[in-house]
C-alpha positions as CSV (number, residue, x, y, z in Angstrom):
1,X,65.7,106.4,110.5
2,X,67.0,109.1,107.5
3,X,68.8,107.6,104.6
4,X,71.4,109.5,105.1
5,X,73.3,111.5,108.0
6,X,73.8,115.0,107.8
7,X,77.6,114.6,108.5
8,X,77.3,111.8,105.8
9,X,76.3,111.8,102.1
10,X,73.9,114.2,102.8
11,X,75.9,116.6,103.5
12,X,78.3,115.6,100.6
13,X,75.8,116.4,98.6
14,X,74.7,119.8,99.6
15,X,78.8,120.5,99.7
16,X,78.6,119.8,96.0
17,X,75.3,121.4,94.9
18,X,76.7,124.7,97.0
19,X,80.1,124.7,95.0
20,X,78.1,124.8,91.9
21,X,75.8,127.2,92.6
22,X,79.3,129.6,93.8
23,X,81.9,128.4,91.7
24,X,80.2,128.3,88.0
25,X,84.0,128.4,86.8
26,X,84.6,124.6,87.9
27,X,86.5,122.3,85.6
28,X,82.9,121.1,84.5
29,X,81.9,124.4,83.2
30,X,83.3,125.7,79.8
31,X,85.3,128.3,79.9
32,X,84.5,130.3,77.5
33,X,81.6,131.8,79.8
34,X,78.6,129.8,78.1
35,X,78.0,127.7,81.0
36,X,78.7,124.3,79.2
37,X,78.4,121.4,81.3
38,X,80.8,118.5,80.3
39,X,80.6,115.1,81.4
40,X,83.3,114.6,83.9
41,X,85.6,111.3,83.2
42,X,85.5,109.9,86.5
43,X,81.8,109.4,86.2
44,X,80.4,105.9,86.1
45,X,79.1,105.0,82.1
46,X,75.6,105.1,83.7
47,X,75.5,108.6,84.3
48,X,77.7,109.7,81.6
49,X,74.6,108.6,80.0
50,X,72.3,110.5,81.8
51,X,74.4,113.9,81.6
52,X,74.4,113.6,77.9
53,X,70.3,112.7,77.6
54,X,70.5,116.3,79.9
55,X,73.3,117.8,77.8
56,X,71.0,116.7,74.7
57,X,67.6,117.9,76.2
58,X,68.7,121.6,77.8
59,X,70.5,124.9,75.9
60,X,74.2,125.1,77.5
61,X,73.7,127.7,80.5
62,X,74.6,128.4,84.1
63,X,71.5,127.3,84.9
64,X,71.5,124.1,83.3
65,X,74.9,123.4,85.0
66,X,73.4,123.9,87.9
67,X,70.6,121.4,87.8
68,X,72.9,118.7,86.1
69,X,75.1,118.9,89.1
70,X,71.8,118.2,91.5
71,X,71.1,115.1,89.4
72,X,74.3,113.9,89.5
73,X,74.9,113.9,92.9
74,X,71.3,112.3,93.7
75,X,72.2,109.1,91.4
76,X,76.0,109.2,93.3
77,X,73.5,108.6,96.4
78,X,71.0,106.2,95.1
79,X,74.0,104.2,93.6
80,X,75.9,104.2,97.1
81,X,72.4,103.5,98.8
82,X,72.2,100.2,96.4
83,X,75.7,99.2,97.8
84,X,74.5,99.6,100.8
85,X,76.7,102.4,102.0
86,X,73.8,104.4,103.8
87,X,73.5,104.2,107.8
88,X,69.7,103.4,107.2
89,X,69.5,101.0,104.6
90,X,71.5,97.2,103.5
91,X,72.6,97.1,99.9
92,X,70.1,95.4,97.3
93,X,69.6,92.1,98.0
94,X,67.0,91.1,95.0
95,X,67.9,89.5,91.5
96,X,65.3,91.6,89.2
97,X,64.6,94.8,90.9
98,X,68.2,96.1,91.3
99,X,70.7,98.9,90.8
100,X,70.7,98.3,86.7
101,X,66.9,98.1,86.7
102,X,66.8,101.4,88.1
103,X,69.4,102.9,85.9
104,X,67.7,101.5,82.7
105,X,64.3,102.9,84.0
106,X,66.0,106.2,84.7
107,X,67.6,106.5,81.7
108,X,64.3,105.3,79.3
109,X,62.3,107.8,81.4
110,X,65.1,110.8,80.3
111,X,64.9,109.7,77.1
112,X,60.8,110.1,76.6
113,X,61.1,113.5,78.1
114,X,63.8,114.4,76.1
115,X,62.2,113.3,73.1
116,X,58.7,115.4,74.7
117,X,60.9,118.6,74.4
118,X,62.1,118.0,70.8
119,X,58.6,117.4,69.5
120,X,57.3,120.5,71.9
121,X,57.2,124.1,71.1
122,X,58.2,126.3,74.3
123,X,55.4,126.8,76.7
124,X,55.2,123.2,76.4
125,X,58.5,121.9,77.0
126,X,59.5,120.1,80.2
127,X,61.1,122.4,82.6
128,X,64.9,121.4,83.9
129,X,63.8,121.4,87.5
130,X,61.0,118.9,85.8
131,X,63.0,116.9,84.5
132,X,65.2,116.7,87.4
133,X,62.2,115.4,89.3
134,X,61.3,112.8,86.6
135,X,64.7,111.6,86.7
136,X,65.1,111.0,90.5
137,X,61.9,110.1,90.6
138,X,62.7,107.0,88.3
139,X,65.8,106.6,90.3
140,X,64.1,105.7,93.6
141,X,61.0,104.1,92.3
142,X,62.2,100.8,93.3
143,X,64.5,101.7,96.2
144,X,61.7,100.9,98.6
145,X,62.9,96.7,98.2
146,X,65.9,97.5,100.2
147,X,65.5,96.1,103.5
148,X,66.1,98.5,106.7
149,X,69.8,98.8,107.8
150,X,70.3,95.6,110.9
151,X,67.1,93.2,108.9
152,X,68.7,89.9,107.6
153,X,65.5,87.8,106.7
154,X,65.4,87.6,102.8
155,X,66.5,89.3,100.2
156,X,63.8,92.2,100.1
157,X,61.4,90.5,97.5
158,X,59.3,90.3,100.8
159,X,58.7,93.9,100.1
160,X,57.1,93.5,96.4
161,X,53.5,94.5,97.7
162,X,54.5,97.5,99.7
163,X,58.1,98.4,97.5
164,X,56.1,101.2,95.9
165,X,55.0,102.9,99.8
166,X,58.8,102.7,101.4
167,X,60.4,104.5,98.1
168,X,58.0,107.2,98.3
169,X,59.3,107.4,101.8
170,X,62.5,107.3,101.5
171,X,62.8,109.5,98.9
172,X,60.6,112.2,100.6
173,X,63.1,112.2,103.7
174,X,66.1,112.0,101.6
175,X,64.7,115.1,99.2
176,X,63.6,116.7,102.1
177,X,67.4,116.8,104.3
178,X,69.0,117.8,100.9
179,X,66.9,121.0,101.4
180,X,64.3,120.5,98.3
181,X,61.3,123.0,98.1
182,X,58.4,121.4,99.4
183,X,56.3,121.3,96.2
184,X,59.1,119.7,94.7
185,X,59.5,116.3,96.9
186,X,56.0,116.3,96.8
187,X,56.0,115.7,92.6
188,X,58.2,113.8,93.0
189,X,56.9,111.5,95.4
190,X,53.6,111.9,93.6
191,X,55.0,110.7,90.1
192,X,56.6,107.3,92.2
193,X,53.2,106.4,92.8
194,X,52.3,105.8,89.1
195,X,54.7,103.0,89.0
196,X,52.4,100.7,91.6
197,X,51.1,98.2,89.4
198,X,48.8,96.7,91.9
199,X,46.9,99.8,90.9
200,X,45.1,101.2,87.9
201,X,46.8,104.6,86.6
202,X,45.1,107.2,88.0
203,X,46.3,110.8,87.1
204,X,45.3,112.8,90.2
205,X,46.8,115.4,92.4
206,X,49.9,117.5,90.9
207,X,49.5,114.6,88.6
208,X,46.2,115.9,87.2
209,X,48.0,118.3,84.6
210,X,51.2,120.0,83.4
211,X,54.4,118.8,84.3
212,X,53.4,116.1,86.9
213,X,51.4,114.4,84.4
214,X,54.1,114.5,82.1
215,X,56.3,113.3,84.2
216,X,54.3,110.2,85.5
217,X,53.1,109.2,81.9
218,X,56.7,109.1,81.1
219,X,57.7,107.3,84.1
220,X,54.7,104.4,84.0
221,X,56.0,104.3,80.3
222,X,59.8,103.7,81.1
223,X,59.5,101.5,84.2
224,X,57.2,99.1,81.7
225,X,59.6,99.5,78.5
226,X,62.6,99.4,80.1
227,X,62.5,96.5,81.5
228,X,60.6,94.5,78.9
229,X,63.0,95.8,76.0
230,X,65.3,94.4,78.0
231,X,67.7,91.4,76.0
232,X,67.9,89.3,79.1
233,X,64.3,89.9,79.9
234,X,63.0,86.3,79.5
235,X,65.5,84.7,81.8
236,X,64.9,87.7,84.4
237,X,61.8,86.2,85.4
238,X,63.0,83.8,87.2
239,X,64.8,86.6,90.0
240,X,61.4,87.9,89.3
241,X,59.7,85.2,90.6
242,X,62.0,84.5,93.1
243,X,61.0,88.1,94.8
244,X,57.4,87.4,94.4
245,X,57.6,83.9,96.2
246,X,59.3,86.0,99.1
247,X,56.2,88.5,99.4
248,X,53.9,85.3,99.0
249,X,55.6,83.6,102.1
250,X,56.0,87.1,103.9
251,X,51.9,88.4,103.5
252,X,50.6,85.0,103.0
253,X,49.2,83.5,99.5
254,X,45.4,83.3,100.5
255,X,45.9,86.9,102.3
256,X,46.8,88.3,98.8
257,X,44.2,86.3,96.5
258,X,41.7,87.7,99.1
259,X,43.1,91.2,98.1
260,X,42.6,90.2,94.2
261,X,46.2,89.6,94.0
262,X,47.5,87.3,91.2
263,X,49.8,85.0,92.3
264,X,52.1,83.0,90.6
265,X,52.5,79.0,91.1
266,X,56.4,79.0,89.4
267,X,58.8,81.2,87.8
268,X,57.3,78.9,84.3
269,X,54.1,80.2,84.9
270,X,55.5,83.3,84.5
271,X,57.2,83.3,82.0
272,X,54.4,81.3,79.7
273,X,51.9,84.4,81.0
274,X,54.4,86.7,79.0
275,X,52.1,87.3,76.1
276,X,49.0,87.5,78.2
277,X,50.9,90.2,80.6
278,X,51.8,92.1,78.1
279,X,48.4,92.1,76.0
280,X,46.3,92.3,78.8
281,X,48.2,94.8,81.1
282,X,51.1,96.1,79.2
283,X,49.5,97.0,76.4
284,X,46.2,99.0,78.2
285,X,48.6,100.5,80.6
286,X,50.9,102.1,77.7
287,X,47.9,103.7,76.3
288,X,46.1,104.8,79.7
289,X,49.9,106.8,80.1
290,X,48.9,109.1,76.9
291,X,50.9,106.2,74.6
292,X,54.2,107.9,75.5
293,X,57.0,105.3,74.3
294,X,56.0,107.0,70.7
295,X,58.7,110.3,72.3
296,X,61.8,106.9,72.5
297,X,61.5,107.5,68.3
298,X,61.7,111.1,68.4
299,X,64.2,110.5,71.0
300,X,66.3,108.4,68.4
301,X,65.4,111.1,65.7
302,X,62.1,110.0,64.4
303,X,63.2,106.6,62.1
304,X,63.6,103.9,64.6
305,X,62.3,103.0,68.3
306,X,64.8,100.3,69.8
307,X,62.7,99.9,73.4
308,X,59.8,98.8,71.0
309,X,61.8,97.0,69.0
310,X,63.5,95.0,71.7
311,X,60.2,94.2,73.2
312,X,58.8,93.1,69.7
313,X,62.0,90.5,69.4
314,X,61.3,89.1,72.7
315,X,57.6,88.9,72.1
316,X,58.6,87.1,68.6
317,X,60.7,84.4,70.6
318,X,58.3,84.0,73.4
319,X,55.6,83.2,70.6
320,X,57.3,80.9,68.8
321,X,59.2,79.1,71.7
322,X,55.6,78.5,73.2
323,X,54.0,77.8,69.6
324,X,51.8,80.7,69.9
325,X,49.7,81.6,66.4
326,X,51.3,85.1,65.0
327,X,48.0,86.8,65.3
328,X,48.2,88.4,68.6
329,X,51.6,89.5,67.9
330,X,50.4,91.2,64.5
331,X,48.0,93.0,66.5
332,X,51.1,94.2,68.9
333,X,52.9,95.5,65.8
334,X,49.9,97.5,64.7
335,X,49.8,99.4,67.9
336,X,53.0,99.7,68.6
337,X,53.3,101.9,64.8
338,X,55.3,99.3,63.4
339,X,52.8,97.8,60.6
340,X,49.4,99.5,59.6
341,X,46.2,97.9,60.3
342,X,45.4,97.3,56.2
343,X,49.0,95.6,55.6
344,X,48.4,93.2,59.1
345,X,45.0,92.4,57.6
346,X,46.2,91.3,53.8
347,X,49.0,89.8,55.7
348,X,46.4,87.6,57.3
349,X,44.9,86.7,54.0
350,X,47.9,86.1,53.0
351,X,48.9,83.7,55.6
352,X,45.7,82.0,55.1
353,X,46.5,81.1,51.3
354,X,49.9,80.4,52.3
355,X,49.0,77.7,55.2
356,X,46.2,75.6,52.2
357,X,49.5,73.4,51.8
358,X,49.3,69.6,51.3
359,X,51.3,66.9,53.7
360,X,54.8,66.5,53.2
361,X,56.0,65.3,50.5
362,X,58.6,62.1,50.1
363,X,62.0,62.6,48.5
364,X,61.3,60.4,45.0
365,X,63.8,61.6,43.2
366,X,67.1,62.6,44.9
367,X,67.9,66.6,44.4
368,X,65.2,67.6,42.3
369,X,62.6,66.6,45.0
370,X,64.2,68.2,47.7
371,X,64.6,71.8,46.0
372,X,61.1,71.3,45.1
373,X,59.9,70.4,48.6
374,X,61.9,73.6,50.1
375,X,60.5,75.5,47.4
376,X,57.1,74.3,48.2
377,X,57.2,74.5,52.1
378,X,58.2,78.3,53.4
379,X,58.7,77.4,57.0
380,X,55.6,77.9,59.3
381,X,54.3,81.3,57.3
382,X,54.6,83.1,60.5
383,X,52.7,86.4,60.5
384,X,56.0,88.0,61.0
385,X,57.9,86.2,57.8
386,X,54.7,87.7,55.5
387,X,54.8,91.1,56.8
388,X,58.8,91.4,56.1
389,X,58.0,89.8,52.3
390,X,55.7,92.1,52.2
391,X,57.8,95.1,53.2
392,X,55.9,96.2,55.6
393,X,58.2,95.1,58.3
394,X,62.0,95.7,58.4
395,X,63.8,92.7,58.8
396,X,66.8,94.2,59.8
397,X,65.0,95.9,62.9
398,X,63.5,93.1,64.2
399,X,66.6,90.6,63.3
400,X,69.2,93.6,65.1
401,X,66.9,93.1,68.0
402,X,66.9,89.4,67.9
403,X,70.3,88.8,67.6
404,X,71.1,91.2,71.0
405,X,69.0,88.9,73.1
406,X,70.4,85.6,71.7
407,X,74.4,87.0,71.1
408,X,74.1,90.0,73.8
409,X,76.8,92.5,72.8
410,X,77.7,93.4,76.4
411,X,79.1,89.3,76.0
412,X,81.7,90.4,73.0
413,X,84.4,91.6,75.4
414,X,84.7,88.9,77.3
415,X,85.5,86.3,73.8
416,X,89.0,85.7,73.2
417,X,90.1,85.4,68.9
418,X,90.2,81.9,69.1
419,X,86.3,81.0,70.2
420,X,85.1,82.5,67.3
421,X,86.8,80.2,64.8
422,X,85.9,76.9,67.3
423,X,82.1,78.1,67.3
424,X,82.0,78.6,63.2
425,X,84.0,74.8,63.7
426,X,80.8,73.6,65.9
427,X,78.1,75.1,63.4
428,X,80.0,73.7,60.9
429,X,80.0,70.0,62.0
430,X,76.5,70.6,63.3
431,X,75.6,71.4,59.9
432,X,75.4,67.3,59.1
433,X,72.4,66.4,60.8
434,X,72.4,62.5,59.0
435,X,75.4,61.7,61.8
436,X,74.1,63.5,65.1
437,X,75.6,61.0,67.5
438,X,78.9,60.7,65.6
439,X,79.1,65.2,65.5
440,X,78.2,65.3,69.1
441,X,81.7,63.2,69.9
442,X,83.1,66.2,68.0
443,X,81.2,69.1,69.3
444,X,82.2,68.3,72.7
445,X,86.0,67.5,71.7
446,X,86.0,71.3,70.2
447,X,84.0,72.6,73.3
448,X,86.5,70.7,75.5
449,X,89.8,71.9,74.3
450,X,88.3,75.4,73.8
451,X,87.5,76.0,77.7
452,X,90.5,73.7,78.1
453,X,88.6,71.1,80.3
454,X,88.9,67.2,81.1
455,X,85.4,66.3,79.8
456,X,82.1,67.5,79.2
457,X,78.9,65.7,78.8
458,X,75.7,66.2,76.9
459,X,72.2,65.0,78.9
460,X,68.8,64.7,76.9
461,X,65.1,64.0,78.9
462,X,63.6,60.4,78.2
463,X,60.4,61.7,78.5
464,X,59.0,58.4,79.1
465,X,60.9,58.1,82.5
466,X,61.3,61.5,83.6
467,X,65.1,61.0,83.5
468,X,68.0,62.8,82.4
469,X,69.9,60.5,80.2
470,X,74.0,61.2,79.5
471,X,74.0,60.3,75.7
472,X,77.2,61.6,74.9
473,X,80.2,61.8,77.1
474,X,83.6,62.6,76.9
475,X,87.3,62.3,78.4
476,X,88.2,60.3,81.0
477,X,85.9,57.0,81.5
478,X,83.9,58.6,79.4
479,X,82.6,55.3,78.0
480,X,81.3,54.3,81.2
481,X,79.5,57.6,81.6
482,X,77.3,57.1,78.8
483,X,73.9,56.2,79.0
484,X,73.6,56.9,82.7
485,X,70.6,58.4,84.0
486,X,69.6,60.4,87.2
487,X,66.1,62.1,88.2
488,X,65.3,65.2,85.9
489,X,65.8,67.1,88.9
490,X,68.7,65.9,90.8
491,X,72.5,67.1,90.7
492,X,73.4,70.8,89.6
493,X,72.6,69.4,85.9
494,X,68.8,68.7,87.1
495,X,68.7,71.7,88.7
496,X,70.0,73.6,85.3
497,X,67.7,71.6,83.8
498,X,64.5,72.0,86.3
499,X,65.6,76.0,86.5
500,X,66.7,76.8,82.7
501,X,69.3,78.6,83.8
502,X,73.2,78.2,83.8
503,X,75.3,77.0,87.1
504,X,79.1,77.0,87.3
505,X,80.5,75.9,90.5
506,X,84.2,75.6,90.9
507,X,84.2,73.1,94.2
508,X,81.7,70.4,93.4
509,X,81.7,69.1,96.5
510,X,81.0,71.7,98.4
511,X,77.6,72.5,97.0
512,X,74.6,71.3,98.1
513,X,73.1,70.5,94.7
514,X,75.9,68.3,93.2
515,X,74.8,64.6,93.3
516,X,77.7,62.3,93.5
517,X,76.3,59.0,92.7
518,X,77.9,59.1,89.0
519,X,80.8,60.1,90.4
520,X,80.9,56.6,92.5
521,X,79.8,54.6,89.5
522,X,82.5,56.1,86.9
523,X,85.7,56.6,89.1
524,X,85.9,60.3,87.9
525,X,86.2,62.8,90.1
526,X,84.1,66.2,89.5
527,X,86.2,69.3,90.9
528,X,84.4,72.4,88.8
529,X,81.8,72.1,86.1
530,X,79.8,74.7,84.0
531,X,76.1,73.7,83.0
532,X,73.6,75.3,80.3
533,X,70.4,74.3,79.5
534,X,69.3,72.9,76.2
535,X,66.0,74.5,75.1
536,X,63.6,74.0,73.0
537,X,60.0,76.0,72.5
538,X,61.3,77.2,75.6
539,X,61.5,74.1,77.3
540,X,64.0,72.2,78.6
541,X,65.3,69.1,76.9
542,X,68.5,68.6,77.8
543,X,72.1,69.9,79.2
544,X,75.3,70.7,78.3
545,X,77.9,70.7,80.8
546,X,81.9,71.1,81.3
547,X,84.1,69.0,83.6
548,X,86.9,69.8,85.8
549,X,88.5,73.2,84.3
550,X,92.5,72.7,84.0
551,X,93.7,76.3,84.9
552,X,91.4,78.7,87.3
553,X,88.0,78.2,87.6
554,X,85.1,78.7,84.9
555,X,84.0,82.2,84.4
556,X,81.3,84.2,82.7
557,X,83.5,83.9,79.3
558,X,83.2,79.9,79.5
559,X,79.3,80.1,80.2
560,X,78.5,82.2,76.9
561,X,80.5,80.1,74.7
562,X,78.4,77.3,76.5
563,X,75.1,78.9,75.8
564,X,76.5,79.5,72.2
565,X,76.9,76.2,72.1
566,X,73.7,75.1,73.9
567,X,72.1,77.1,71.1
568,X,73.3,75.4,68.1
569,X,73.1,72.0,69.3
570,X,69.3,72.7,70.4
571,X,69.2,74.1,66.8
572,X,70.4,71.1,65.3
573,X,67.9,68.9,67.2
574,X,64.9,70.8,66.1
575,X,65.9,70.1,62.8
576,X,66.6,66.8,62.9
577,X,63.2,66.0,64.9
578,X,61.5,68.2,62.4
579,X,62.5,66.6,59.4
580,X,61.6,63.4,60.9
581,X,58.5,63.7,62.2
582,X,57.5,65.5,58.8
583,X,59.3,62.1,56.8
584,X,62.9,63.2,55.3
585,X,64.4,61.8,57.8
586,X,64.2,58.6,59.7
587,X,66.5,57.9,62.7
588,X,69.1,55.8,60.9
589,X,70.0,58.3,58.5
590,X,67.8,56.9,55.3
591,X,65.6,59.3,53.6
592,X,61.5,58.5,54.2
């Protein structure tokens, strides 16, 4: 089956690359007879993007017009063949490998050519028609986990083993009805291949030298950064590994360990392998592709790299959520350009003479002792806190970065004026960590009238029993809510919880996961709730959830106050446990 029919997109498409080859005087072309191309407005922000890493990367000419027009009509197709509007193919069905993963791989992959060309003299440039075939090369190199048009078992992840095979296909038939030279679909198809990462990167082929090798070096390099830079990367894993169980149940587990396939036992194993994956494959893999992220800097004009400065920030929070020592990570920073060898090793020195520190000390003498004991204790001397007082980080790169995947900035739009005051009111009263339970009422009365809901309740693990425990609850019989418990993995709060991931579901009753035992026992009535995890070291301690919405039903605004939220309060607990397991504190408020 073609992707697409002749009388179809395909044929759209030649339509469009025919007018601009004829008709270089089209209300993309500038007038003035330079051959210009401007970005048209009625083109998604994705490819506005892309036209202007083109526009950026090639001299205004008819030429150049030309070939901008081919590329944006191939990413027109692969978008419509993601929403499933091709006669051959059913729209994405997968969580991790979809359109945006695709688009951000595309557009990292323009990015390291286009930074190639600016550190290139001519002769050694990347061609436009190579770049072209870069560019829709990174387009389809995950196309092949769309199922076939009429198949409606799973969501594609079934596909994970073989994902690489079926894009190559489908974009060689595709390439091929749009009437593409030959040699040209088969670099393309060539530079997909690079992205298997079943497979070692082997440079054969048209891939052996000049521009193929280029091209897949800067592929292999954008597929890996791309996604790893990404801000929501961490909680990705889990669509991740909900693909990967597909492909287990669809070839069979012991079929693919036969086959010296790793395979993953939960979406937590995955995500504690992060460090491991990304010293032990990343890292190699990035250097066998000719150590090609370095172009992303000269890309961004030679100062800063924000792919490896994204991945650095989620590397720093996977480290310290899983209590992982700093040096591995100092080792990252030194290849990735970011520290020098000699500054990571008198960092380490200094580290060492930092961490000869005696036990905690007891507050003796009110004030005075405490500024002493801050003053004496610097946190846990991370690796990264010496480099930056050593200046040979920037905390301001990595802080940027950090702040991106904890307060995304694609969230901002969605906050109305009024959350921002109610969240400084929540880190305020958080802020008096000697009356947790009593500033919990009060975090949750702010959170309540903020999302305007009836109640809202805050769940913490008894570790002893396995058992989420509601310690703080509330609105309505809110009194008799507290202290109930229910299995750790029961109700859509266990499954929150057990998943570390956010719910909202706006019939209660109509989804499977909602246990309606405390329901019975309180007399309240769940219509709609909103759940977030409460983590800490990147495990799950707790929940925070919202009750029966007054108005509509709870939306993606409500879930990132929530996590805001979440956030602080998990803050807070650290903290408190902190300070009492190292003796400020004790339980009932009285110093050690």
């Amino acid at each position: 089956m073609i992707p697409c029919s002749v009388e179809g997109i395909g044929q759209q498409i030649a339509e469009r690359i025919k007018l601009a080859m004829t008709s270089l005087d089209s209300p993309n072309m500038d007038h003035q007879g330079n051959g210009a191309t401007m970005v048209g407005e009625n083109l998604p922000e994705w490819q506005t993007r892309l036209a202007t890493v083109f526009n950026e990367t090639f001299p205004p000419c008819a030429e150049s017009a030309v070939v901008l027009h081919r590329l944006l009509g191939v990413a027109r197709d692969v978008q419509a063949l993601y929403d499933g509007q091709w006669d051959s193919h059913e729209a994405c069905g997968v969580g991790y490998h979809t359109l945006d993963h695709a688009i951000e791989v595309t557009l990292a992959t323009a990015r390291i050519l286009s930074g190639w060309n600016k550190t290139h003299e001519t002769g050694e440039d990347i061609t436009q028609e190579a770049f072209l075939a870069g560019s829709v090369a990174a387009l389809f190199h995950d196309a092949g986990y769309l199922k076939d048009k009429g198949d409606l078992t799973g969501t594609g992840g079934k596909h994970a083993f073989i994902h690489v095979k079926r894009g190559i296909a489908m974009a060689r038939d595709y390439l091929t009805r749009l009437g593409w030279p030959p040699k040209m679909v088969e670099l393309t198809c060539q530079v997909i291949s690079v992205t298997e990462f079943t497979q070692p990167v082997v440079l054969e082929g048209m891939l052996a030298q000049a521009p193929g090798k280029i091209l897949a070096c800067a592929l292999g390099t954008g597929d890996l950064v791309a996604q790893m830079a990404d801000a929501h990367y961490m909680d990705r894993l889990l669509n991740l590994y909900e693909e990967f169980s597909e492909a287990y149940d669809f070839e069979g587990r012991d079929e693919l360990r036969a086959r010296g396939m790793t395979v993953f036992g939960s979406a937590e194993e995955l995500r504690n392998g992060t460090m491991i994956f990304f010293e032990r494959f990343v890292v190699p893999r990035l250097e066998k592709l000719g150590g090609m992220y370095h172009y992303l800097s000269a890309y961004f004009g030679g100062v800063r790299n924000p792919y490896m400065e994204s991945i650095a920030a989620n590397l720093y929070c996977s480290t310290v959520m899983e209590l992982r020592p700093w040096h591995p990570i100092g080792e990252l920073l030194v290849d990735m350009g970011m520290v020098s060898s000699n500054a990571l090793n008198r960092a380490l020195e200094r580290q060492k003479t930092l961490g000869r520190k005696s036990a905690p000390r007891k507050r003796e003498d009110g004030l005075g002792e405490l500024v002493r004991w801050i003053n004496h204790q610097s946190g846990r001397n991370c690796l990264g806190d010496v480099l930056i007082s050593m200046g040979e980080l920037h905390a301001n790169d990595l802080r940027h970065a950090l702040e991106e995947q904890m307060f995304p900035s694609d969230s901002l739009p969605l906050f109305k004026p009024q959350d921002f005051p109610a969240l400084m009111r929540v880190a305020m009263l958080l802020s008096s960590l000697r009356h947790i339970p009593h500033v919990f009422n009060q975090v949750l009365a702010v959170v309540t009238e903020l999302l305007d809901c009836a109640a809202a309740s805050l769940l913490l693990l008894d570790e002893r029993v396995g058992r989420l425990v509601i310690v703080v609850a509330s609105g309505p019989n809110g009194e008799l809510l507290r202290g109930q418990d229910l299995p750790q993995d029961m109700g859509i709060a266990g499954w929150v919880f057990s998943n570390g991931r956010a719910a909202k579901v706006n019939d209660a009753y109509q989804d499977d996961r909602f246990f309606k035992g405390v329901d019975s026992s309180s007399g309240f009535t769940t219509q709609s709730l909103a759940a977030v995890p409460l983590l800490l070291d990147n495990t799950p301690i707790g929940v925070l959830e919202m009750l029966n919405k007054h108005q509509g039903g709870f939306d993606e605004r409500d879930i990132h106050i929530l996590r805001a939220v979440a956030q602080m309060v998990a803050g807070s607990l650290d903290g408190f446990l902190w300070m009492m397991e190292n003796g400020i504190f004790s339980p009932g408020g009285q110093s050690a």
